[in-house]
PADREN-17145 format. One record per atom (N, C-alpha, C): z, y, x; residue number from 0. Coordinates in Angstrom, 1 decimal. Layout:
<sites>
+--------+--------+--------+-----+
:     up :  north :   east :   k :
+--------+--------+--------+-----+
:      Z :      Y :      X : NUM :
...
+--------+--------+--------+-----+
</sites>
This chain:
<sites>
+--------+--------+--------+-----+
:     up :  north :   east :   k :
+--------+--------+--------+-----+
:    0.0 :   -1.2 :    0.8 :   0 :
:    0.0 :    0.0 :    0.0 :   0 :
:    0.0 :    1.2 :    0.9 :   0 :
:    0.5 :    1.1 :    1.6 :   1 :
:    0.4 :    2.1 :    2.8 :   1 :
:   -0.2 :    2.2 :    4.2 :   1 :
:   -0.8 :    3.2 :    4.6 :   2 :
:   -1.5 :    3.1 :    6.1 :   2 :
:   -0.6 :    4.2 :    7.0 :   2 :
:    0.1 :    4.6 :    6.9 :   3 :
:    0.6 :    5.8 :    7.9 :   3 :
:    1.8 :    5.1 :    8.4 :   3 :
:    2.0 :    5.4 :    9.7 :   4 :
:    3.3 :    4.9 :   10.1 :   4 :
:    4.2 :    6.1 :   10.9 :   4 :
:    5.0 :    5.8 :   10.3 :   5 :
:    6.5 :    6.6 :   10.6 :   5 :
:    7.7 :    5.6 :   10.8 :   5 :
:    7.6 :    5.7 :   12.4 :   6 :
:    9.0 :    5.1 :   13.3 :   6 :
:   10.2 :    5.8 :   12.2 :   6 :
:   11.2 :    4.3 :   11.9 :   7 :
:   12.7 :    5.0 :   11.1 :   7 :
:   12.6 :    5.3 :    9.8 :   7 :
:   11.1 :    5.0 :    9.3 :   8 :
:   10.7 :    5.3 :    7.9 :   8 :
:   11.1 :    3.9 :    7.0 :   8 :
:   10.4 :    3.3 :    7.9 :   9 :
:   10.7 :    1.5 :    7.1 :   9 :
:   11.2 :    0.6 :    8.2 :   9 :
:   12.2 :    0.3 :    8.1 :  10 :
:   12.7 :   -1.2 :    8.8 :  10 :
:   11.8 :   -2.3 :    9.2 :  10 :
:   10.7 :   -2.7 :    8.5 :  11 :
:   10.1 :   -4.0 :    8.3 :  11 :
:    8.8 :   -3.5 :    9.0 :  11 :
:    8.2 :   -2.5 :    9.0 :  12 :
:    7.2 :   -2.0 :    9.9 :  12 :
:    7.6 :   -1.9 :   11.1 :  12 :
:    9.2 :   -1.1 :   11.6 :  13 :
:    9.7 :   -0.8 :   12.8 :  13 :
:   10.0 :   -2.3 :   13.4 :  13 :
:   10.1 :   -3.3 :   13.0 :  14 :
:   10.4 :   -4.0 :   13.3 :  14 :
:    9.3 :   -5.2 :   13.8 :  14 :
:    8.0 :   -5.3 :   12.9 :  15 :
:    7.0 :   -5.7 :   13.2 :  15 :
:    6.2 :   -5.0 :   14.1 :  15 :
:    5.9 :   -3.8 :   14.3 :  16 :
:    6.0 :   -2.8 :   15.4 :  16 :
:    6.1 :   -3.8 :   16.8 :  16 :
:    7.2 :   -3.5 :   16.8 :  17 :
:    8.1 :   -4.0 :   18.3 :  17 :
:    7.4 :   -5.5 :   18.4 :  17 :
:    7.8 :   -6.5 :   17.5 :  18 :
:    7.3 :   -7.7 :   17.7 :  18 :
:    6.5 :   -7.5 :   18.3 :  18 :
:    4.9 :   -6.9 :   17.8 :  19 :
:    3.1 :   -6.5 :   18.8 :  19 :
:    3.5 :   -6.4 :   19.7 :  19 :
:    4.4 :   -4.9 :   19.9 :  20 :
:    4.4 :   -4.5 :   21.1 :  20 :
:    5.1 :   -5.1 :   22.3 :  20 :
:    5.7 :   -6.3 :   21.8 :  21 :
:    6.1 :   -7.3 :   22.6 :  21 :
:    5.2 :   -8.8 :   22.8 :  21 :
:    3.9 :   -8.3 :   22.3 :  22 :
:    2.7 :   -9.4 :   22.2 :  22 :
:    2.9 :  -10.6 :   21.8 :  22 :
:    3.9 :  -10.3 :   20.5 :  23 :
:    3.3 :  -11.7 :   19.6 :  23 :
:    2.8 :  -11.7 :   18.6 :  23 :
:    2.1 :  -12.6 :   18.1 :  24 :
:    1.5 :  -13.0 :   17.3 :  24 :
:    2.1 :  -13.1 :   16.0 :  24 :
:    2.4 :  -12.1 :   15.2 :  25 :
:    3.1 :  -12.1 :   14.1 :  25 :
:    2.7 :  -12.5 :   12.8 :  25 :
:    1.4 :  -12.7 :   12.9 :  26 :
:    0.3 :  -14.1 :   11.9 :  26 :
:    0.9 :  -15.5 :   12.3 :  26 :
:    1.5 :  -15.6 :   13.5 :  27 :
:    1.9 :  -17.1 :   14.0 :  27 :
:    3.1 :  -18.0 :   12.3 :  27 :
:    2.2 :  -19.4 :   12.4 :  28 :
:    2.9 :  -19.4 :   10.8 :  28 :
:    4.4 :  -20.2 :   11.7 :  28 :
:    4.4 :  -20.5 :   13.3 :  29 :
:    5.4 :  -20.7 :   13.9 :  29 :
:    7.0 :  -19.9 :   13.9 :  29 :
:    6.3 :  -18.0 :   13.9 :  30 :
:    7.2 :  -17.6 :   13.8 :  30 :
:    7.7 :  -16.9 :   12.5 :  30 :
:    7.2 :  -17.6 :   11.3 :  31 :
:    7.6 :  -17.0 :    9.4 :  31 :
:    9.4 :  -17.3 :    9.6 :  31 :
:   10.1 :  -18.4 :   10.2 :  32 :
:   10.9 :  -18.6 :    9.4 :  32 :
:   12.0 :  -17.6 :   10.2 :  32 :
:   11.7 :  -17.2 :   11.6 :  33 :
:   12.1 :  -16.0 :   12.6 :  33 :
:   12.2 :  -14.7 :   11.5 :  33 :
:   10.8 :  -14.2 :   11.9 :  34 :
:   10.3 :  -12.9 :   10.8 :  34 :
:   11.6 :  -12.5 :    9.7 :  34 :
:   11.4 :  -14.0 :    8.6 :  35 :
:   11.8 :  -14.2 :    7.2 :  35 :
:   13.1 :  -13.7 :    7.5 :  35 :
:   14.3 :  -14.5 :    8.4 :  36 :
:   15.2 :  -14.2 :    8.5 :  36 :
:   15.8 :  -12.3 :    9.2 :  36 :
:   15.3 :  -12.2 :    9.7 :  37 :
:   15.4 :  -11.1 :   10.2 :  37 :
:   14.9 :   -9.6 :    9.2 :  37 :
:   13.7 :  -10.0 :    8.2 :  38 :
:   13.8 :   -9.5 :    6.8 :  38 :
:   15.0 :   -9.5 :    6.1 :  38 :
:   15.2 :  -10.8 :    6.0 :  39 :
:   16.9 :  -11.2 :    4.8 :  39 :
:   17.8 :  -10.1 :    5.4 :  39 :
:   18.4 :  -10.6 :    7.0 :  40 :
:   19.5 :   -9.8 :    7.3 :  40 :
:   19.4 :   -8.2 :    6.9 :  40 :
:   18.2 :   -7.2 :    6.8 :  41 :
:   18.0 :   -6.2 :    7.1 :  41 :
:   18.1 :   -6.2 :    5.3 :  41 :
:   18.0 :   -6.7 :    4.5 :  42 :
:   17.9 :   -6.5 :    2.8 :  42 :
:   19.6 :   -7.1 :    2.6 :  42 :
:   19.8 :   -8.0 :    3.1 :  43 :
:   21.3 :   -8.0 :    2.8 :  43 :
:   22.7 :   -7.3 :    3.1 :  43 :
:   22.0 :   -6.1 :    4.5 :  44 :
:   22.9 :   -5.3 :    4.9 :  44 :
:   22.3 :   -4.0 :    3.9 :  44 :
:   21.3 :   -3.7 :    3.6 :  45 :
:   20.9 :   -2.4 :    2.4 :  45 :
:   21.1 :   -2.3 :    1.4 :  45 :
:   21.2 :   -3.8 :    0.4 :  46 :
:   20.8 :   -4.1 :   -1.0 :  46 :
:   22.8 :   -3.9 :   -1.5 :  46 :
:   22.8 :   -3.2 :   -2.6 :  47 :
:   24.2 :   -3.5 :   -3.5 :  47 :
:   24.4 :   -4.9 :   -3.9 :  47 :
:   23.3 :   -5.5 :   -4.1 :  48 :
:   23.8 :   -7.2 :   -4.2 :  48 :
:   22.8 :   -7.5 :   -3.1 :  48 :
:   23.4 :   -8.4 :   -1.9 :  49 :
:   22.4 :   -9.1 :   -1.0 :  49 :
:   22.1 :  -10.2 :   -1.4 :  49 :
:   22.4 :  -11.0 :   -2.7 :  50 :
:   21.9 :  -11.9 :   -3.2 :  50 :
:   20.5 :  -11.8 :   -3.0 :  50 :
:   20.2 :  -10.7 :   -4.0 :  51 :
:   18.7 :  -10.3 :   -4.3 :  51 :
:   17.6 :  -10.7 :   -3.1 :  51 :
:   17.9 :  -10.7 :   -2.1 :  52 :
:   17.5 :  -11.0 :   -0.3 :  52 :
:   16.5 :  -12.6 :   -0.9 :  52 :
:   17.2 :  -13.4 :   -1.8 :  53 :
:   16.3 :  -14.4 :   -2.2 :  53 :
:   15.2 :  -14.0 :   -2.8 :  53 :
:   14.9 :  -13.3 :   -3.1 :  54 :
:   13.1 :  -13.0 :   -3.7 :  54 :
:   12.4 :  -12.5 :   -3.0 :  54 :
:   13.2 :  -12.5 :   -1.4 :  55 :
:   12.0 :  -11.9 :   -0.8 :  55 :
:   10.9 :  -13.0 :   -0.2 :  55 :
:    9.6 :  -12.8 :   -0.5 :  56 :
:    8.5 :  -13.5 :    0.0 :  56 :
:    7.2 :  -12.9 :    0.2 :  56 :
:    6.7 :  -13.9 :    1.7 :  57 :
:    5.5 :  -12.4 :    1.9 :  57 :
:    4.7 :  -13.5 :    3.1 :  57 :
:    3.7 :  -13.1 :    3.5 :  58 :
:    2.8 :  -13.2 :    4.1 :  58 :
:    2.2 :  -12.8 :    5.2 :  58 :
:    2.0 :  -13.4 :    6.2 :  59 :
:    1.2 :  -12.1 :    7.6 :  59 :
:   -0.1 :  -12.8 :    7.8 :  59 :
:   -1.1 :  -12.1 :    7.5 :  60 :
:   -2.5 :  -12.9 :    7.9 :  60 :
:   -3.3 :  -11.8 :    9.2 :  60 :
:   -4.2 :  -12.5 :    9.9 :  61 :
:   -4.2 :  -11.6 :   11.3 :  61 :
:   -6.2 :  -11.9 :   10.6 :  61 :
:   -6.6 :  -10.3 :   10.4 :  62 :
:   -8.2 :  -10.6 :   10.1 :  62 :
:   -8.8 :   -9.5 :   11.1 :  62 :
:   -9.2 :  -10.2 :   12.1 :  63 :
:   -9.7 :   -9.3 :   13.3 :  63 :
:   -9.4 :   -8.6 :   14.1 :  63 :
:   -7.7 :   -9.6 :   14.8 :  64 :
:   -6.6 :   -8.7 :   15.0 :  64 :
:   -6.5 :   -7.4 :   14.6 :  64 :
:   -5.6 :   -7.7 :   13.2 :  65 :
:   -5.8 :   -6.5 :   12.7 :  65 :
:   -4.5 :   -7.2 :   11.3 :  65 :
:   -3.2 :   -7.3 :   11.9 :  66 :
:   -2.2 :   -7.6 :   10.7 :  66 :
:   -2.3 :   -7.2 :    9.1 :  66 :
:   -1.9 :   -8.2 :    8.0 :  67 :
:   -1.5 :   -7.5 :    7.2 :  67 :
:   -0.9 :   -8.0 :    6.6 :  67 :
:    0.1 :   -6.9 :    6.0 :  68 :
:    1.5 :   -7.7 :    5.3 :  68 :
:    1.3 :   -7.7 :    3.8 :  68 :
:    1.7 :   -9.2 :    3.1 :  69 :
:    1.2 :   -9.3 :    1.9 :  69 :
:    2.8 :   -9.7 :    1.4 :  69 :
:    3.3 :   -9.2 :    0.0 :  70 :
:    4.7 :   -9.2 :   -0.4 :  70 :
:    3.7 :  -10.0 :   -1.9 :  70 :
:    4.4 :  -11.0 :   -1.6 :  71 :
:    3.8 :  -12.2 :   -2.8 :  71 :
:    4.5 :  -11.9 :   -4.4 :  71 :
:    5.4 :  -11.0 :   -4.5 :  72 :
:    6.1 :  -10.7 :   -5.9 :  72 :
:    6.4 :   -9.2 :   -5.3 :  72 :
:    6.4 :   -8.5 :   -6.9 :  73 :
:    6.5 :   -7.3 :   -7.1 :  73 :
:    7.6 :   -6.4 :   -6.3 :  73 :
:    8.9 :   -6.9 :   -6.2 :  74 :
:    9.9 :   -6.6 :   -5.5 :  74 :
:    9.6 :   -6.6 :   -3.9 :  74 :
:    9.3 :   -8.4 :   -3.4 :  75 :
:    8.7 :   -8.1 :   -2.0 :  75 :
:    7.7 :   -6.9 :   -1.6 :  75 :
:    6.8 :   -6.6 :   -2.7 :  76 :
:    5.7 :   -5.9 :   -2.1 :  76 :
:    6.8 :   -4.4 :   -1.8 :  76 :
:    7.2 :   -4.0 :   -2.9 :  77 :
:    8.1 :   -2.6 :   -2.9 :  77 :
:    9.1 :   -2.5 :   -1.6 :  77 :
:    9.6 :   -3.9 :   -1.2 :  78 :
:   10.7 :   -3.6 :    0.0 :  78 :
:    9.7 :   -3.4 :    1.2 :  78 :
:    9.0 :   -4.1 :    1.2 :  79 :
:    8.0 :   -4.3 :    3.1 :  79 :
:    6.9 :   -3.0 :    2.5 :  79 :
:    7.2 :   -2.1 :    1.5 :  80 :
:    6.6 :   -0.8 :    1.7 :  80 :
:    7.5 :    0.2 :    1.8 :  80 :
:    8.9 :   -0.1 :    2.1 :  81 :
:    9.5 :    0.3 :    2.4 :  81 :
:   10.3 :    1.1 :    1.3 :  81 :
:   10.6 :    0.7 :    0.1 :  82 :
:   11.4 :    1.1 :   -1.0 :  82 :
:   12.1 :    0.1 :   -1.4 :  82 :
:   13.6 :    0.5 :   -0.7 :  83 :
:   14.5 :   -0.5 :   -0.7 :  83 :
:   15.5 :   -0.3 :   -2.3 :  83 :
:   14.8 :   -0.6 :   -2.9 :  84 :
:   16.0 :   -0.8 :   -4.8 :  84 :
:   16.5 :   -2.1 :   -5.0 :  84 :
:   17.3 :   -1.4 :   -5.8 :  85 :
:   18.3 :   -2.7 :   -6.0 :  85 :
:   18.1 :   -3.5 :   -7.8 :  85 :
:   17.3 :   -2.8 :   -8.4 :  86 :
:   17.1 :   -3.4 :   -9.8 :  86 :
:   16.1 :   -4.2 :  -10.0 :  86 :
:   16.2 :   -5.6 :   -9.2 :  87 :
:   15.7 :   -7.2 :   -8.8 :  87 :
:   15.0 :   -7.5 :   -9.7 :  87 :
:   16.5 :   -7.6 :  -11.1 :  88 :
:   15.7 :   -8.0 :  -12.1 :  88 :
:   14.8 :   -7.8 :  -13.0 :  88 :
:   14.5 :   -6.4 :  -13.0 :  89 :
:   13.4 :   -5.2 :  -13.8 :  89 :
:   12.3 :   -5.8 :  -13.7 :  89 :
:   12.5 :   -5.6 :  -12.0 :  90 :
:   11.1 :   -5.9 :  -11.3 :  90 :
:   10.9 :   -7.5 :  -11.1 :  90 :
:   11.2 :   -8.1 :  -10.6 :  91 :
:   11.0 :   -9.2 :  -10.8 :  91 :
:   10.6 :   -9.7 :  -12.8 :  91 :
:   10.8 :   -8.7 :  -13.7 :  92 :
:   10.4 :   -9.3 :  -14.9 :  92 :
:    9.5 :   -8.7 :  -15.2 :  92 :
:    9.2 :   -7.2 :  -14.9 :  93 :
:    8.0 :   -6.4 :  -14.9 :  93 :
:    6.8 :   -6.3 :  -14.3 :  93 :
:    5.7 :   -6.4 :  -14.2 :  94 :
:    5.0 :   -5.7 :  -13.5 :  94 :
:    4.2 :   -4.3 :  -13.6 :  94 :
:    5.1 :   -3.4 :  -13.9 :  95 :
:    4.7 :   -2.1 :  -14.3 :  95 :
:    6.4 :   -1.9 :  -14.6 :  95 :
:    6.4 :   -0.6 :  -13.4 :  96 :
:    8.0 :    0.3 :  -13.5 :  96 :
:    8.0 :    1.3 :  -13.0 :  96 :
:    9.1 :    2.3 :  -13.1 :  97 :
:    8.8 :    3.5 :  -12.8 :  97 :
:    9.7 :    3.6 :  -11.7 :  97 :
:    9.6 :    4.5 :  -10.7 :  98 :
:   10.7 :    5.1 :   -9.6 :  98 :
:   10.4 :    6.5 :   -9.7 :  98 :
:   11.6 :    7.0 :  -10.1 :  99 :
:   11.1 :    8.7 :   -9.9 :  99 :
:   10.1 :    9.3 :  -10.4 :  99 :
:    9.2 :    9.3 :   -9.3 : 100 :
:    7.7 :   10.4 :  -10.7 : 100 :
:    6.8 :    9.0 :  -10.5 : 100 :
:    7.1 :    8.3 :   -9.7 : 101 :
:    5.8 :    7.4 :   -9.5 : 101 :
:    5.9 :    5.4 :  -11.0 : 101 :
:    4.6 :    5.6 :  -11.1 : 102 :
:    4.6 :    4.6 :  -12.3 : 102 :
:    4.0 :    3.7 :  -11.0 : 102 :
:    5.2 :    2.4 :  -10.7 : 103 :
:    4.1 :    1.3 :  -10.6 : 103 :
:    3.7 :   -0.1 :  -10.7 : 103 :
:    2.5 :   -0.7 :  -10.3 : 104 :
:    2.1 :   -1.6 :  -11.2 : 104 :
:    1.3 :   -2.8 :  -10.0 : 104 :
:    2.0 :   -4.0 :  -10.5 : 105 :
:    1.8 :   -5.4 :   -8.9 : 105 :
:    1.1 :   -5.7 :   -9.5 : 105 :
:    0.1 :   -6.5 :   -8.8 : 106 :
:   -1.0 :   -7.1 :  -10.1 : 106 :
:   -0.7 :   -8.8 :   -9.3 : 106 :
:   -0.3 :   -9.5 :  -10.1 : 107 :
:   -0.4 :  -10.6 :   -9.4 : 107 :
:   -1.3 :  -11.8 :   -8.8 : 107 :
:   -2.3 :  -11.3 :   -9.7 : 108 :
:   -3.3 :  -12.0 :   -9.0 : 108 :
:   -3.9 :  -11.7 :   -7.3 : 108 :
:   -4.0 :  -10.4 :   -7.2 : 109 :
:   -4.4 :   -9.8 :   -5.8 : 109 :
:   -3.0 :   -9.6 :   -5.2 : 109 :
:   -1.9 :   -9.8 :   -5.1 : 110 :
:   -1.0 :   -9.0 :   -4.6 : 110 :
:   -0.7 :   -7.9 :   -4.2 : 110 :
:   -1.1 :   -6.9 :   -4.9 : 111 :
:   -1.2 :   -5.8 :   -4.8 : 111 :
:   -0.4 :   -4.6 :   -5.3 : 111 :
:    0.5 :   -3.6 :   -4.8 : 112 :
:    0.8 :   -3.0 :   -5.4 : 112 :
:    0.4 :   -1.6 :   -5.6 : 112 :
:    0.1 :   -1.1 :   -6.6 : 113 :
:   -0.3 :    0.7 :   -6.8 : 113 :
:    0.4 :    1.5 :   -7.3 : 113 :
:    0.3 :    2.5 :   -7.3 : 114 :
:    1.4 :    4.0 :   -8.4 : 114 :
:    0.2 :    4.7 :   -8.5 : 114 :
:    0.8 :    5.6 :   -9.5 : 115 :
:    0.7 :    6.9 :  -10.0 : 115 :
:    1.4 :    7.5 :  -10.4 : 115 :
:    1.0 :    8.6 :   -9.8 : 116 :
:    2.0 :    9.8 :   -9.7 : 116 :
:    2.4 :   10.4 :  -11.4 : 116 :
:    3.2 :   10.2 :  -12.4 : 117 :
:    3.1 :   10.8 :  -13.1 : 117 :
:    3.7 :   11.8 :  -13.4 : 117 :
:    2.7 :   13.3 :  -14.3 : 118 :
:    3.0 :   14.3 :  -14.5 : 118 :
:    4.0 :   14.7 :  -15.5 : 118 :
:    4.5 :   15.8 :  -16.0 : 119 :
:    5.6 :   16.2 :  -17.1 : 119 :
:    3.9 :   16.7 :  -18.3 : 119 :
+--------+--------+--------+-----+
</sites>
């Protein structure tokens, strides 16, 4: 959902960041269960329930060395774009919700998530 990176902006980017730049292979399906955990700890020290840390699931596919992070449910997609909420269950039952001014909407078939900005 996003292309701009800002170091300190998102945890899960800062963090995949460093991985590269320590030249690994973060597509490696060797190191998902590494990655995974190191997600959980960073959602279970942010989240008001770190339960919630169970829905996180996601994907790294490498297409022309060239990473991309795929959040397989609505919630994942929202945290690894770096909007860390705590209302699991909304989202996890919705796919279309609001934050603030922004409406947004996972499509589950593409894994995708979008907004719009909405106006008064």
């Amino acid at each position: 959902m996003g292309n701009e990176y800002v170091f300190g902006k998102n945890p899960f980017q800062d963090f995949l960041l460093k991985s590269v730049e320590f030249d690994l292979d973060i597509s490696d399906k060797k190191l998902k269960n590494e990655i995974n955990a190191s997600f959980t700890y960073i959602l279970e020290n942010v989240l008001d329930n770190p339960k919630d840390a169970l829905h996180l699931d996601f994907e790294i596919i490498n297409i022309d060395k060239h990473f991309k992070v795929i959040g397989k449910n609505a919630l994942s997609a929202l945290w690894l774009s770096g909007i860390l909420v705590d209302n699991a269950a909304l989202i996890m039952k919705n796919n279309t919700f609001v934050i603030g001014r922004r409406k947004y909407h996972y499509d589950d078939k593409t894994n995708e998530l979008t907004y719009s900005i909405m106006y008064e």
